[in-house]
C-alpha positions in Angstrom: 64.6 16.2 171.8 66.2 15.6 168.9 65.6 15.0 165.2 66.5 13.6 162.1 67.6 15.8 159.9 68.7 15.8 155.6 71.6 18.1 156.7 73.4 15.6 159.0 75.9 17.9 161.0 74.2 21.3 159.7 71.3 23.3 161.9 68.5 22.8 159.9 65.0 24.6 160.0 61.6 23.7 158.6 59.9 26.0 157.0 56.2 26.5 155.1 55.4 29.5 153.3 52.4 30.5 153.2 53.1 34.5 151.8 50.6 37.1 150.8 49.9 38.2 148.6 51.8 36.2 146.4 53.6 37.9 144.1 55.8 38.6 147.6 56.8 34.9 147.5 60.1 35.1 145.7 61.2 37.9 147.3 60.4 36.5 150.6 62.0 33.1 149.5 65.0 35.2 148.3 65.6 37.3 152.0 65.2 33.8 153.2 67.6 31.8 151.6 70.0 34.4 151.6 69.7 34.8 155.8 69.8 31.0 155.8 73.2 31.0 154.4 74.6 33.9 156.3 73.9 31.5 159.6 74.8 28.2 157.9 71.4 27.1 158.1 70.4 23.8 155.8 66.0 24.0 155.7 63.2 22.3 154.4 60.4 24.3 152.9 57.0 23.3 152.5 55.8 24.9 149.4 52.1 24.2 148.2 51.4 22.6 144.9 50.1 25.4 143.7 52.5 28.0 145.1 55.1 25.6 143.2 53.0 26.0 140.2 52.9 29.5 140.2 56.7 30.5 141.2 58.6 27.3 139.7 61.8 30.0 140.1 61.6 30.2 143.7 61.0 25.9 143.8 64.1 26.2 141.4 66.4 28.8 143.7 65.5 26.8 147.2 66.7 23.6 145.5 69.9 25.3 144.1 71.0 26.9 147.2 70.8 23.4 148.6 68.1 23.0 150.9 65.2 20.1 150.7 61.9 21.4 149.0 
Protein backbone atom coordinates (compact mmCIF):
# COMPACT_ATOMS: atom_id res chain seq x y z
CA UNK A 1 0.00 0.00 0.00
CA UNK A 2 1.24 3.17 -0.38
CA UNK A 3 0.46 6.80 0.44
CA UNK A 4 0.65 10.20 -0.41
CA UNK A 5 2.67 11.93 1.56
CA UNK A 6 3.69 16.21 2.29
CA UNK A 7 7.31 14.85 2.62
CA UNK A 8 7.70 13.46 -0.97
CA UNK A 9 10.96 11.23 -0.63
CA UNK A 10 11.11 11.54 3.30
CA UNK A 11 9.43 8.51 5.67
CA UNK A 12 6.71 10.25 7.13
CA UNK A 13 4.50 9.29 10.20
CA UNK A 14 1.05 10.45 11.42
CA UNK A 15 0.70 11.22 14.51
CA UNK A 16 -2.30 12.49 17.13
CA UNK A 17 -1.57 13.42 20.60
CA UNK A 18 -3.76 12.90 22.81
CA UNK A 19 -1.33 13.36 26.27
CA UNK A 20 -2.30 13.42 29.86
CA UNK A 21 -2.36 15.17 31.72
CA UNK A 22 -1.59 17.94 29.78
CA UNK A 23 0.82 19.96 31.05
CA UNK A 24 3.07 16.72 29.67
CA UNK A 25 2.17 17.83 26.10
CA UNK A 26 5.29 19.89 25.29
CA UNK A 27 7.55 17.74 26.74
CA UNK A 28 6.10 14.85 24.99
CA UNK A 29 5.93 16.94 21.72
CA UNK A 30 9.64 17.91 22.40
CA UNK A 31 11.09 13.96 22.89
CA UNK A 32 9.03 13.56 19.78
CA UNK A 33 10.25 15.93 17.46
CA UNK A 34 13.59 15.53 18.62
CA UNK A 35 13.46 11.38 17.97
CA UNK A 36 11.83 12.28 14.64
CA UNK A 37 14.80 14.03 13.48
CA UNK A 38 17.40 11.65 14.82
CA UNK A 39 15.59 9.06 12.17
CA UNK A 40 14.90 11.57 9.39
CA UNK A 41 11.33 11.28 9.95
CA UNK A 42 8.96 14.21 8.20
CA UNK A 43 5.19 13.75 10.44
CA UNK A 44 1.92 15.07 10.66
CA UNK A 45 0.38 15.65 14.04
CA UNK A 46 -3.08 15.93 14.78
CA UNK A 47 -3.40 18.39 17.53
CA UNK A 48 -6.97 19.28 19.01
CA UNK A 49 -8.26 22.74 18.89
CA UNK A 50 -8.11 23.06 22.18
CA UNK A 51 -4.77 21.32 22.81
CA UNK A 52 -3.58 24.06 20.16
CA UNK A 53 -5.18 26.57 22.31
CA UNK A 54 -3.69 25.73 25.29
CA UNK A 55 0.12 24.98 24.15
CA UNK A 56 0.43 27.43 21.01
CA UNK A 57 4.49 26.68 21.75
CA UNK A 58 4.29 23.17 21.00
CA UNK A 59 1.79 24.08 17.61
CA UNK A 60 4.73 26.66 17.05
CA UNK A 61 7.92 24.09 17.58
CA UNK A 62 6.09 21.17 15.38
CA UNK A 63 5.71 23.71 12.60
CA UNK A 64 9.35 24.94 12.97
CA UNK A 65 11.09 21.79 12.96
CA UNK A 66 9.24 21.21 9.67
CA UNK A 67 6.58 18.85 9.99
CA UNK A 68 2.71 19.40 8.82
CA UNK A 69 0.47 20.35 11.95
Amino acid sequence: MTRDTPHPGRRAALITLDVHPQPAIERCVNAAIDGLGRLGIAATFFVAGAVAQAFPAAVRRIAEAGHEV
